[in-house]
C-alpha positions in Angstrom: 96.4 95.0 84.4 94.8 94.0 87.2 91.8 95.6 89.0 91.9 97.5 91.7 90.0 96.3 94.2 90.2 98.2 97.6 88.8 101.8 97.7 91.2 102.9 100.3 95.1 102.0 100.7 95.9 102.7 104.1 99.6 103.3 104.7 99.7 103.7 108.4 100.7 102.9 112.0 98.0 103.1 114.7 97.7 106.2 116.0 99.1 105.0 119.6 102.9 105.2 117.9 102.2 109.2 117.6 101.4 110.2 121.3 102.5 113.8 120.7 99.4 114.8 118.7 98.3 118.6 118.4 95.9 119.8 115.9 95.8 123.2 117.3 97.6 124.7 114.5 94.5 123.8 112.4 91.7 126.1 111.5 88.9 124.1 110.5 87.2 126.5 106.7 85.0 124.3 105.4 83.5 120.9 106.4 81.0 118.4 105.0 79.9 114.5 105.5 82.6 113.9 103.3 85.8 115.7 104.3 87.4 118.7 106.2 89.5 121.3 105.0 92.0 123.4 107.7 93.9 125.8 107.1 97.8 124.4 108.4 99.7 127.4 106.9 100.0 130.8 105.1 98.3 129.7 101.5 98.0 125.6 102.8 95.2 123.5 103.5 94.7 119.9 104.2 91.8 118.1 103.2 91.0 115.0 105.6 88.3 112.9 104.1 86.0 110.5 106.4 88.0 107.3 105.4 91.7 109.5 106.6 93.3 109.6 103.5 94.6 113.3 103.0 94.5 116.2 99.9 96.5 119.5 99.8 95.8 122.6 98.7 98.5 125.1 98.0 98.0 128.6 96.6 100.5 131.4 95.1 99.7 134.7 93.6 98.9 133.6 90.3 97.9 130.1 90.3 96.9 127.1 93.2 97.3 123.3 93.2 95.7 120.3 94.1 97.9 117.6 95.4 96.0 114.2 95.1 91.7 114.0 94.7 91.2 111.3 97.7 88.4 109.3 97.5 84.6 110.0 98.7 84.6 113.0 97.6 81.6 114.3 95.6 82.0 117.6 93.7 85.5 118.2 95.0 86.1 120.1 91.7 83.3 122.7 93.4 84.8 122.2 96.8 88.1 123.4 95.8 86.7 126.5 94.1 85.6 127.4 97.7 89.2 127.6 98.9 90.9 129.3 95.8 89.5 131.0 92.3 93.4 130.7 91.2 94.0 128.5 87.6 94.8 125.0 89.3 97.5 122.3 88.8 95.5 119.0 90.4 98.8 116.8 90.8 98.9 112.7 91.8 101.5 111.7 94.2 100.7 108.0 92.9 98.0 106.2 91.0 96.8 104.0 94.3 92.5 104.8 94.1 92.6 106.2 97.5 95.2 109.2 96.2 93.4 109.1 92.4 90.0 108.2 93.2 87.9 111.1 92.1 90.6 112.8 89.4 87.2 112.3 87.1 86.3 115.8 87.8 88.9 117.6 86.1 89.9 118.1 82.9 93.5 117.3 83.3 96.1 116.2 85.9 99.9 115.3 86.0 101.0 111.9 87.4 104.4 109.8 87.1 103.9 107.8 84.0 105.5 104.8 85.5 102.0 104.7 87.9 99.8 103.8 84.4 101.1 100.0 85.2 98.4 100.5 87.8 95.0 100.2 86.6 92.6 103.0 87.6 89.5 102.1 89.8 87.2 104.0 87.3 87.5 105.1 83.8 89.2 108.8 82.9 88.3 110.6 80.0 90.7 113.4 80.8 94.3 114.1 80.1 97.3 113.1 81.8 100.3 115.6 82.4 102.8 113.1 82.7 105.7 114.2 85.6 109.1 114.3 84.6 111.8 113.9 87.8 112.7 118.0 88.6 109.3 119.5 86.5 108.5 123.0 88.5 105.2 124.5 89.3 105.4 128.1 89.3 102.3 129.3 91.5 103.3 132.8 92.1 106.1 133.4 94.7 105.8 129.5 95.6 107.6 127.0 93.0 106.8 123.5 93.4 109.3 121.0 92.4 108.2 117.3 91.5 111.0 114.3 92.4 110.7 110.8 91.4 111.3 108.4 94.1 109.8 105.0 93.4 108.9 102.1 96.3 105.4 102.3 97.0 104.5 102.5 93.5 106.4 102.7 90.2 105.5 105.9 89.7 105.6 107.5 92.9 106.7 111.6 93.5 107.3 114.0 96.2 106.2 117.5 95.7 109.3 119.8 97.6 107.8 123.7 98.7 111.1 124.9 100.0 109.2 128.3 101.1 107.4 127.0 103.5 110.6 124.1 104.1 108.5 121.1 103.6 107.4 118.2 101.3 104.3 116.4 100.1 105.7 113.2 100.4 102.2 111.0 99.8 102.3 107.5 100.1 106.2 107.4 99.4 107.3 107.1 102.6 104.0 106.1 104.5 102.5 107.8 107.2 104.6 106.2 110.2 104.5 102.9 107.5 105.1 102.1 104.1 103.5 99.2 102.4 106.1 97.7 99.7 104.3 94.5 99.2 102.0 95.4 96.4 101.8 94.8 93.3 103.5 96.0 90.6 106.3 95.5 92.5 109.6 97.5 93.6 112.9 96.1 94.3 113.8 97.0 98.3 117.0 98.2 97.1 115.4 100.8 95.0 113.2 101.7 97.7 116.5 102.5 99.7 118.2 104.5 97.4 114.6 106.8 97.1 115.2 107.0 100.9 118.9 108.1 101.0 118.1 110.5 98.1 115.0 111.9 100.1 117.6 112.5 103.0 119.7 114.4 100.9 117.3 116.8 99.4 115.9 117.9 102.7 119.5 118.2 104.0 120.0 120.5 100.8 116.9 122.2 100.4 116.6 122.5 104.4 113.3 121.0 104.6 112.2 120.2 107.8 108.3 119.3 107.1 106.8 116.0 105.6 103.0 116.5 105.1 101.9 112.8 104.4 99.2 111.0 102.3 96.7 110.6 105.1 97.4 113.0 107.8 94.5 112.3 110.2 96.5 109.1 111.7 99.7 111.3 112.5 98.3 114.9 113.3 101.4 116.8 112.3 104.2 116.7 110.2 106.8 113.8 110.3 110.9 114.8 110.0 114.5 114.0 109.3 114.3 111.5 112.1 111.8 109.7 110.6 112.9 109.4 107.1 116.4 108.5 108.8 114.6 105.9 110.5 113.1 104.9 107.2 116.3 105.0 105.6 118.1 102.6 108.0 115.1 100.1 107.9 115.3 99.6 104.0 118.5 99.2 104.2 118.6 96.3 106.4 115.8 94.5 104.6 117.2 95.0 101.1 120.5 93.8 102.8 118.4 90.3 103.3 117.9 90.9 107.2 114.4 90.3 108.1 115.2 89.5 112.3 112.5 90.1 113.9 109.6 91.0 111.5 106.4 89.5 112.1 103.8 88.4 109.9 101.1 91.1 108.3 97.9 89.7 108.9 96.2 92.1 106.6 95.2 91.2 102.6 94.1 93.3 100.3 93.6 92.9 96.3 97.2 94.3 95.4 99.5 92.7 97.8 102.2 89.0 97.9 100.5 86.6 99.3 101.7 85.8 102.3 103.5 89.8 103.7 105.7 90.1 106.4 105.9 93.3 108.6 109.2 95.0 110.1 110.1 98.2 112.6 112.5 99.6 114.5 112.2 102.7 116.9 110.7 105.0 114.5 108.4 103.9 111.8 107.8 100.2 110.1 107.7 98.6 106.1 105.4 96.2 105.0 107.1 93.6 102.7 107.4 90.6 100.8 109.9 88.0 101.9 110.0 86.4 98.9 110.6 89.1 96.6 112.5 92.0 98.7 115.0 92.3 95.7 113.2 91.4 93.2 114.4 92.5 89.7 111.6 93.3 87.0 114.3 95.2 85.0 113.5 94.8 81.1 116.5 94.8 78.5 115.5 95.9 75.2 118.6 95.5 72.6 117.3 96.8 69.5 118.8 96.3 65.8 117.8 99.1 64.2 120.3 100.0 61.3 118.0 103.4 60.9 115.9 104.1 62.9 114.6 107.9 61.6 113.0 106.2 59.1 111.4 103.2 60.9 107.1 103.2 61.1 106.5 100.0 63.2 109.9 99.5 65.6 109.5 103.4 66.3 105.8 102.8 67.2 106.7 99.8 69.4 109.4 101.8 71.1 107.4 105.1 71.6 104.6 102.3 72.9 107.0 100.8 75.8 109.0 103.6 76.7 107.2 105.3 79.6 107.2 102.3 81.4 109.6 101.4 84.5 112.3 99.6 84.4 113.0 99.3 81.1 116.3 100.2 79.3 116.8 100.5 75.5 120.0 100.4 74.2 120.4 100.6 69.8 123.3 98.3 68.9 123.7 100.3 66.2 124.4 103.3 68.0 125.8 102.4 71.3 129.8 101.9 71.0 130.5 98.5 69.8 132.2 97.1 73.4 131.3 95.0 76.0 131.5 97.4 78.8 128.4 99.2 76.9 126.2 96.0 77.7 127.7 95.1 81.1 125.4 97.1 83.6 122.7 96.4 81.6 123.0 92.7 81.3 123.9 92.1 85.2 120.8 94.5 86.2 117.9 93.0 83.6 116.0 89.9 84.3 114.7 89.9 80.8 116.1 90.7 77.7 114.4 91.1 74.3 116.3 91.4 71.0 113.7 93.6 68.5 114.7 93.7 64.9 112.9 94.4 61.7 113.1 91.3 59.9 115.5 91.2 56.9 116.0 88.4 54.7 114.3 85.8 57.5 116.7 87.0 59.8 117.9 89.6 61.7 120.0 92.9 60.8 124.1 91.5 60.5 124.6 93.6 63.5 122.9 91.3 65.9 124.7 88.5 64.6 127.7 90.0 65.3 127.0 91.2 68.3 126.1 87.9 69.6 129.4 86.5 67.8 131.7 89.1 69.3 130.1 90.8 72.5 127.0 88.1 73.9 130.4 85.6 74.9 131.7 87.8 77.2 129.1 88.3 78.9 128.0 84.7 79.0 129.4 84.2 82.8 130.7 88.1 83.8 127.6 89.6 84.3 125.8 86.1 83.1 122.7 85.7 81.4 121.6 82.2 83.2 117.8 82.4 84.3 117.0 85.6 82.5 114.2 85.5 79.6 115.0 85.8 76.4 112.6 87.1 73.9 112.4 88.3 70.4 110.5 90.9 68.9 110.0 91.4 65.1 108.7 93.2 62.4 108.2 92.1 58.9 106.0 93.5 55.9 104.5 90.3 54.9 101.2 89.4 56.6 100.6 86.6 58.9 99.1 83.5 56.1 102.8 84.3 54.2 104.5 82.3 57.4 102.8 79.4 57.3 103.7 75.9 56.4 102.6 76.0 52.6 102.3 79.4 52.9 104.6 82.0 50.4 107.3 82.3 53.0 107.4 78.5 53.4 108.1 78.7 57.1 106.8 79.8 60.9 108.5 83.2 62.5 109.0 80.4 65.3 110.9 78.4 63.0 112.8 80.8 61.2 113.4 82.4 64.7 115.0 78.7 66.3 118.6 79.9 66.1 117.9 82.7 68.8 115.8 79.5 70.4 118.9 77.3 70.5 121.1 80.5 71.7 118.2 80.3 75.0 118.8 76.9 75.1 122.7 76.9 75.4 123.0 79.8 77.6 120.7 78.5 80.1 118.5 81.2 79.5 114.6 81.0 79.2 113.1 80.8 75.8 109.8 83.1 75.6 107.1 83.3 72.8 108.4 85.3 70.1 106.4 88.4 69.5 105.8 89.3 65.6 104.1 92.5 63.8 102.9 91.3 60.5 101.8 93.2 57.5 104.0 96.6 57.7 103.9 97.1 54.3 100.6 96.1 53.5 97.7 99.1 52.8 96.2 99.3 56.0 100.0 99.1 57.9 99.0 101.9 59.7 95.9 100.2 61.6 98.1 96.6 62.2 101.0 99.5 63.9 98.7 100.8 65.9 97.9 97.6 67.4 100.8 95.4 67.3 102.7 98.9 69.0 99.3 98.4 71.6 99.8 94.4 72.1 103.4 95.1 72.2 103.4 97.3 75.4 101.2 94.5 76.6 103.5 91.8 76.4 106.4 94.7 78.3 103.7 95.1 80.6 103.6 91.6 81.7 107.4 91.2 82.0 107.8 94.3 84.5 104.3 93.0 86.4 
């Protein structure tokens, strides 16, 4: 993964754009070098820190939460307990450093797991909660509900108060501008539907409040206008219109190389024109005939399946058709067939899959330019597939049939990946960390 090199990820417009500024509903409680905390609302604070990004801290009757640690902010463990003595719930919106930069000083905290893609700036010794889309926080009177909606990041959530009618959108939806030209990145067209389905749950809900990730460049709270505005504006660019956008002259470590900026009336995206619909979507077909009692395949599995953007379907369990495989084929840009390895081959079932099912799908979806690659498991150790070794030949070459099946299909042939030595003594250990190399290699296809 790569390192993140920026302290602070600012997700802004300049302030000019917000001319109707008031901070008089603030009460200013506590205030160092570092940061400010104001009182906004009945049992809400905002903590502003010197760089602008923005914290939240919301208290109930029996418990309090932290929404995001910022980043200069030494002791903030301490610096909450001035606020509220209530059991706390520290929550991250996303895993960018300037929204996770000092979750060092607490024990545990919840995040998306989709946001681990992204490295963190320092090391964490803690726990992480991972988020679920719909988890609740019951503080008391005041039930905090967490919603998925990826674009900025992977992983990124929304924290919905409905009694006090607002949201704690974080970097989601920017504050006045969204940057969707980092890395790992997001499909525009997923971005879009995370804006139509924001729409809809502050229609439902009635939420008429965003409080965004770095409230000192707004002032207030932004509204159904804006995230209408937002709406509209990924729309057009995942639709491939891009009239009138200018080029971003800012860099930073994570971002394209070369991003592009658009705006309408009401707020602006940051983007990359030569991925706006990008797909990183990773097919995993597994032939498995039983999988309860699988060791390594379960380990690779339960290694890989937090990530985004990933789908797993069991040929041996799905329905046998080719309307099973259809969505799945047409929306993955890589595809990797994992199998234990039987007889230097593959389970029947993937055979006939690819005799009875793969040809239908050949040209409707179509499989031309995705990857292809295989992943294996087999109890003999590595020196048994050598030339001369006991196994006579290579995975590779044992594994050219799936090659030439890449070849023909115009699909591109990857490095087979292979877990040797499952049922040798110390299988456990080489699970462990062919599971750990595995989720690497996943890793690499999503980034």
């Amino acid at each position: 993964m790569k390192n993140l090199s920026i302290l602070v990820i600012f997700v802004v417009l300049p302030i000019s754009l917000f001319a109707q500024q008031d901070r008089s509903n603030l009460k200013e409680v506590f205030k160092n070098e570092e940061l400010t905390i104001s009182l906004i609302e009945k049992g809400t604070w905002v903590v502003e820190t010197s760089d602008r990004t923005s914290m939240y801290i919301l208290e109930g009757k029996k418990r309090a939460m932290l929404i995001d640690t910022g980043t200069k902010c030494e002791g903030l463990d301490d610096i909450v307990r001035k606020i509220t003595d209530k059991p706390l719930d520290v929550v991250i919106t996303h895993n960018h450093p300037d929204h996770a930069g000092n979750i060092q000083y607490f024990d545990e905290v919840h995040m998306h797991p989709a946001d681990s893609l992204i490295e963190l700036r320092l090391p964490y010794y803690g726990k992480f909660n991972w988020l679920k889309d719909g988890d609740t926080f019951d503080l008391g009177g005041r039930t905090i509900v967490a919603y998925h909606l990826p674009g900025h990041t992977p992983g990124s959530i929304v924290l919905v108060d409905r009694s006090i009618h607002a949201a704690f959108t974080g970097d989601t939806f920017g504050s006045g501008l969204v940057w969707m030209q980092l890395r790992p990145h997001i499909a525009m067209t997923v971005y879009h539907e995370s804006c139509v389905r924001m729409e809809k749950i502050m229609k439902e809900q009635n939420l008429t409040k965003l409080y965004v990730g770095h409230y000192p460049h707004v002032n207030r709270t932004l509204d159904m206008q804006y995230m209408v505005g937002m709406k509209d504006l990924a729309k057009q660019l995942s639709e491939g219109n891009t009239a009138g956008a200018k080029d971003e002259p800012n860099r930073y470590g994570l971002a394209c190389e070369r991003p592009m900026i658009a705006s309408n009336e009401v707020t602006s995206i940051v983007f990359d024109p030569d991925n706006i619909n990008d797909n990183k979507e990773v097919l995993i077909l597994l032939a498995h005939p039983n999988m309860d009692a699988s060791k390594a395949n379960a380990a690779m599995i339960e290694a890989i399946k937090d990530f985004p953007f990933l789908r797993i379907i069991n040929i041996y369990e799905a329905p046998f058709e080719v309307a099973t495989y259809k969505d799945a084929i047409r929306e993955a840009k890589h595809i990797v067939f994992q199998f234990p390895f039987y007889w230097a081959s593959a389970p029947h079932l993937l055979k006939k899959w690819c005799d009875e099912l793969f040809g239908a799908l050949l040209e409707n979806p179509g499989v031309k330019g995705k990857t292809l690659t295989i992943a294996t498991t087999t109890g003999s150790e590595y020196e048994a597939y050598r030339s001369g070794g006991r196994n006579m030949f290579t995975i590779d070459e044992l594994l050219r049939p799936y090659q030439a099946l890449a070849n023909h299909t115009g699909m591109k042939w990857q490095t087979p990946f292979a877990l040797y030595g499952t049922s040798l003594p110390d299988a456990e250990q080489r699970i462990n960390e062919g599971a750990s190399a595995y989720r690497g290699k996943i890793y690499k296809l999503i980034h």
